[in-house]
C-alpha positions as CSV (number, residue, x, y, z in Angstrom):
1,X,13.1,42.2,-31.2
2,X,10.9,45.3,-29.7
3,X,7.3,45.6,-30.6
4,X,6.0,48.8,-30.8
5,X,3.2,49.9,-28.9
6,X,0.3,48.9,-30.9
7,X,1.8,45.7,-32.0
8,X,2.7,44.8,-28.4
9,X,-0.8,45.8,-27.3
10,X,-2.6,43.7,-30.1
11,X,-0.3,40.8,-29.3
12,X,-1.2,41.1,-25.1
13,X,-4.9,41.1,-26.1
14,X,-5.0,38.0,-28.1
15,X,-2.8,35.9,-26.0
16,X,-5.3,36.9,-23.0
17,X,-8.3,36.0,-25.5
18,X,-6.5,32.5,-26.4
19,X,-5.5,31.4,-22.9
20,X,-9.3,31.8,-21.8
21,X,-10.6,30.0,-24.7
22,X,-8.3,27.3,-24.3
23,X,-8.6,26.9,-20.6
24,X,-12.4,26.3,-20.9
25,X,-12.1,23.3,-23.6
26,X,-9.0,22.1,-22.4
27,X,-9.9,21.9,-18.9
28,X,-13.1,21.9,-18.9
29,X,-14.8,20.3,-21.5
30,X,-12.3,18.0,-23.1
31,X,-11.2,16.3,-20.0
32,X,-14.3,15.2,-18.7
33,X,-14.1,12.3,-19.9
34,X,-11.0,11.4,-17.8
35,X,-11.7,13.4,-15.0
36,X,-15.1,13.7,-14.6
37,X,-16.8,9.9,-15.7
38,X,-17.3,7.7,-12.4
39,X,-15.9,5.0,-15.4
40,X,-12.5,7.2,-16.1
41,X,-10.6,3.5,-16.2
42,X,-12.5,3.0,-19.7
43,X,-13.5,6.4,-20.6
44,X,-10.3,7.8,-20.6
45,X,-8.9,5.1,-22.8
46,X,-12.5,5.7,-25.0
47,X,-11.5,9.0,-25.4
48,X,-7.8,9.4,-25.8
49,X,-8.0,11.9,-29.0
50,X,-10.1,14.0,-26.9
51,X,-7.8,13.7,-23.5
52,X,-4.6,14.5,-25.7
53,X,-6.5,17.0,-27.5
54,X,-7.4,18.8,-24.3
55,X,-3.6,18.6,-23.2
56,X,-2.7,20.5,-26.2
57,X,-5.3,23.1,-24.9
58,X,-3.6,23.6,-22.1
59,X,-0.3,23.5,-23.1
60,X,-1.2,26.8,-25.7
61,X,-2.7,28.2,-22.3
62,X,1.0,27.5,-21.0
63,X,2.5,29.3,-23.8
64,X,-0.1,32.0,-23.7
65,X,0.3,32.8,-20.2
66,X,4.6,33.2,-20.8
67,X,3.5,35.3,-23.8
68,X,1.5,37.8,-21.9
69,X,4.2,38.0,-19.0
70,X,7.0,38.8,-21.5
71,X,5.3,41.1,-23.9
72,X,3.7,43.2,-21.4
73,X,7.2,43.1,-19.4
74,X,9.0,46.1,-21.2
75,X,5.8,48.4,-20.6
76,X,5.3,47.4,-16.8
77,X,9.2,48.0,-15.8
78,X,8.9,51.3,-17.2
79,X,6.6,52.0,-13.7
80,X,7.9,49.6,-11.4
81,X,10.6,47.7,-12.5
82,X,10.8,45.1,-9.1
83,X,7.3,44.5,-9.6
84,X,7.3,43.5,-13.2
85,X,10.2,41.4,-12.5
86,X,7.6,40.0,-10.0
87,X,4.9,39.6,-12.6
88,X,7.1,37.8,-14.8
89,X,8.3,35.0,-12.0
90,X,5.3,34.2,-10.7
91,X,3.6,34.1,-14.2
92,X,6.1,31.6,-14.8
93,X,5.6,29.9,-11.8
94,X,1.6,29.0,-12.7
95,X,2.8,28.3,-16.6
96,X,4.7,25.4,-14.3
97,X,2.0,24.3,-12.5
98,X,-0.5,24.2,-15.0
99,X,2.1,21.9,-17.1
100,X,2.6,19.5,-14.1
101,X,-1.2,19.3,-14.3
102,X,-1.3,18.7,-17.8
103,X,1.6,15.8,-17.0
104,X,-0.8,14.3,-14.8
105,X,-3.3,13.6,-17.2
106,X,-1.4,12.0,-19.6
107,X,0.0,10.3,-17.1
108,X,-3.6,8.7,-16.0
109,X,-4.6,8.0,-19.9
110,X,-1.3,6.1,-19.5
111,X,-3.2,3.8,-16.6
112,X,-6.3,4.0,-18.9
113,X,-5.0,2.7,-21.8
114,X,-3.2,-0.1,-19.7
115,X,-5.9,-0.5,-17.8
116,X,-7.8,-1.2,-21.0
117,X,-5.3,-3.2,-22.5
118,X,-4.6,-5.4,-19.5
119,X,-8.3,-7.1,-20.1
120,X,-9.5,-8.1,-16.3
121,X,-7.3,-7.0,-14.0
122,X,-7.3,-5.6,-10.2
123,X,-9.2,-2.8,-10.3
124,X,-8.2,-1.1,-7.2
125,X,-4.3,-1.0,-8.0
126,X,-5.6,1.1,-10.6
127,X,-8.1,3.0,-8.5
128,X,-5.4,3.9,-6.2
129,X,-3.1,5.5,-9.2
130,X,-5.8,7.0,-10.8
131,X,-6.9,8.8,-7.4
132,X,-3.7,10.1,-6.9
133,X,-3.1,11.5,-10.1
134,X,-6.0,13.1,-10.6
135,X,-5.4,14.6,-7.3
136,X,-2.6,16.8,-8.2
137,X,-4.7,17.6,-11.2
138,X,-7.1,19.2,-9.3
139,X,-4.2,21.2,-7.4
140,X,-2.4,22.6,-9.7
141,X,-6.1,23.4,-11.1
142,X,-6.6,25.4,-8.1
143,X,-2.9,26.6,-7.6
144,X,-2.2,27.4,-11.7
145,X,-5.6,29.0,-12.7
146,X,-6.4,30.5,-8.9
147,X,-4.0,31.3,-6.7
148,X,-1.4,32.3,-8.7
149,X,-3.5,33.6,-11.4
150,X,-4.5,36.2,-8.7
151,X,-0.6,37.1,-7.6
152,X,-0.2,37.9,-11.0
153,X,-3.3,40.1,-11.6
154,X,-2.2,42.2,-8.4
155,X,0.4,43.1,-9.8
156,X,-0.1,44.2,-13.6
157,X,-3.4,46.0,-12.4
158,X,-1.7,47.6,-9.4
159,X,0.8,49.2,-12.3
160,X,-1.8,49.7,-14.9
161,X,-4.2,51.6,-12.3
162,X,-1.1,53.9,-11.4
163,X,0.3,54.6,-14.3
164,X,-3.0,55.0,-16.4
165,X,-1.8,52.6,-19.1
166,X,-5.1,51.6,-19.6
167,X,-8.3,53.1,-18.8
168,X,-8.9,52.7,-14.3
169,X,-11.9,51.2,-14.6
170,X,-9.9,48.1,-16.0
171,X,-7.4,47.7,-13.1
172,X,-9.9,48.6,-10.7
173,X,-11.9,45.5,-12.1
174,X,-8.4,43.3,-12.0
175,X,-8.0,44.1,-8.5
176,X,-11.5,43.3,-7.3
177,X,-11.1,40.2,-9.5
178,X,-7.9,39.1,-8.1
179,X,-9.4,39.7,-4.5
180,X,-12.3,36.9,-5.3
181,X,-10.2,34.5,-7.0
182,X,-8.1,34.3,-4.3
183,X,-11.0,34.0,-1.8
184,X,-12.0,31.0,-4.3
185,X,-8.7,29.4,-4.3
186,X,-8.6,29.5,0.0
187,X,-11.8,28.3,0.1
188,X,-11.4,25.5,-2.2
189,X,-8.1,24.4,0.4
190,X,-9.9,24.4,3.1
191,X,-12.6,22.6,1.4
192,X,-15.6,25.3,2.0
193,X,-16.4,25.2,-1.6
194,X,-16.0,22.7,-4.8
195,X,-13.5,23.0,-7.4
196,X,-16.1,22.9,-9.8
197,X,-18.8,25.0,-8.7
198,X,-21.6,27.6,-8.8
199,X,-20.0,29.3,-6.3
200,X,-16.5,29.2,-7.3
201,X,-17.9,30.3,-11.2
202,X,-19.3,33.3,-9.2
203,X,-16.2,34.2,-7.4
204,X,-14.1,33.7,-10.8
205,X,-16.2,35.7,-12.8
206,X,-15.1,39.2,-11.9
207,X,-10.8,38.0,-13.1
208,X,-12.1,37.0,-16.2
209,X,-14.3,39.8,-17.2
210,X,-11.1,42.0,-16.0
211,X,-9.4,39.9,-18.9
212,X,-11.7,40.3,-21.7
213,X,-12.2,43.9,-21.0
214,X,-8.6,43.9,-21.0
215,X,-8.0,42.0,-23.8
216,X,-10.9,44.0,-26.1
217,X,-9.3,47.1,-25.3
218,X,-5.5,46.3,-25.6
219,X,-6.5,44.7,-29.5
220,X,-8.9,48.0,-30.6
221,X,-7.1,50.6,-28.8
222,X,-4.1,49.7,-27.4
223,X,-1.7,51.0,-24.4
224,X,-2.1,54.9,-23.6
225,X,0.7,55.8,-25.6
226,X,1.3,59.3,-24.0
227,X,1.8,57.3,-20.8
228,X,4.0,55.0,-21.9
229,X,6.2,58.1,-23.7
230,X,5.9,60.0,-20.5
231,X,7.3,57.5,-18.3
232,X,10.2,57.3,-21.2
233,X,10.5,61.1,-20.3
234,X,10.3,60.8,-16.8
235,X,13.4,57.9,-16.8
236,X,15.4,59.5,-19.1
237,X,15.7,62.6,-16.7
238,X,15.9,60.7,-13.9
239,X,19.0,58.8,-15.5
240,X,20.4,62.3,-16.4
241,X,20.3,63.7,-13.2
242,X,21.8,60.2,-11.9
């Protein structure tokens, strides 16, 4: 089923609006319990309606992230069809990684609740299990919502800002975005910077003002139809003369 314009724009803007929304409390409020308490044995077993709450969270950020890719898809091929294809994959590609991340933290409520349940037993066993998982949390945290999160922005603002789809300002805020979140994301490797930071909310900033701009616009005014129908125009002639 094709969305028209408006619908498809309307659509974009939400998903963008629900996949920041749910980020924050998934990942960053409800999980501290778990990930955050120096007690995360106990806590997380304390808290496992909040924990699997928070997975839920992310897992509508999974789903929000797909929708985004697909819907803007048929619009962004219409400019650069290799590069939407692009858009799409890697989009895909975080959607995986934030999942595997959202697989480790079940996993370690798992350890909590048998941890818990277990009455007295070695601690460090459980220590070294808990480290590890929430290790590759805290990589796909940086690989899902940073890295790849600024691959993908590259590329729908590259085609936005040259096909005027949406306003430039926009793009030209996507791009700068992208830019600093990717700084954030090498820094974070190389351990220059925290995760969780002032410094890394600084640099992440600029991506997700790009997004809300984004999203505001797309919901009360919509893709610039009279680009989208001129690069209809455009390929039609182009597949004529072919």
């Amino acid at each position: 089923m094709d969305f028209s314009t408006k619908t498809a724009s309307k659509i974009v803007g939400v998903l963008f609006i629900l996949a920041a929304v749910t980020s924050i409390i998934g990942g960053l409020i409800l999980y501290k319990p778990i990930l955050n308490d120096p007690d995360y044995l106990i806590q997380g077993s304390a808290h496992a309606n909040e924990v699997v709450l928070g997975a839920v969270m992310e897992l509508i950020l999974v789903i929000s992230a797909v929708g985004t890719a697909t819907t803007m898809f048929p619009f962004l091929q219409k400019f650069n069809k290799t590069i939407a294809l692009w858009h799409v994959c890697f989009r895909f590609l975080e959607a995986i990684v934030i999942t595997v991340g959202v697989i480790s933290v079940l996993s370690l409520l798992a350890l909590s609740r048998d941890y818990v349940a277990a009455g007295a037993p070695d601690i460090a066993s459980y220590q070294v299990s808990g480290t590890l998982l929430k290790a590759v949390h805290d990589y796909t945290f940086l690989l899902g919502p940073n890295f790849f999160l600024g691959i993908n922005t590259v590329m729908y603002s590259y085609i936005f800002y040259k096909s005027k789809i949406v306003p430039r300002f926009i793009p030209i805020l996507g791009l700068t975005g992208s830019a600093l979140i990717f700084l954030a994301a090498l820094l974070e490797m190389f351990g220059v910077i925290e995760q969780v930071s002032a410094w890394g909310a600084i640099l992440a900033l600029p991506i997700f003002a790009n997004e809300m701009t984004l999203a505001v616009w797309l919901i009360a005014k919509g893709f610039n139809e009279s680009a989208v129908y001129s690069s209809k125009h455009l390929n039609g002639i182009k597949e004529g003369q072919g």
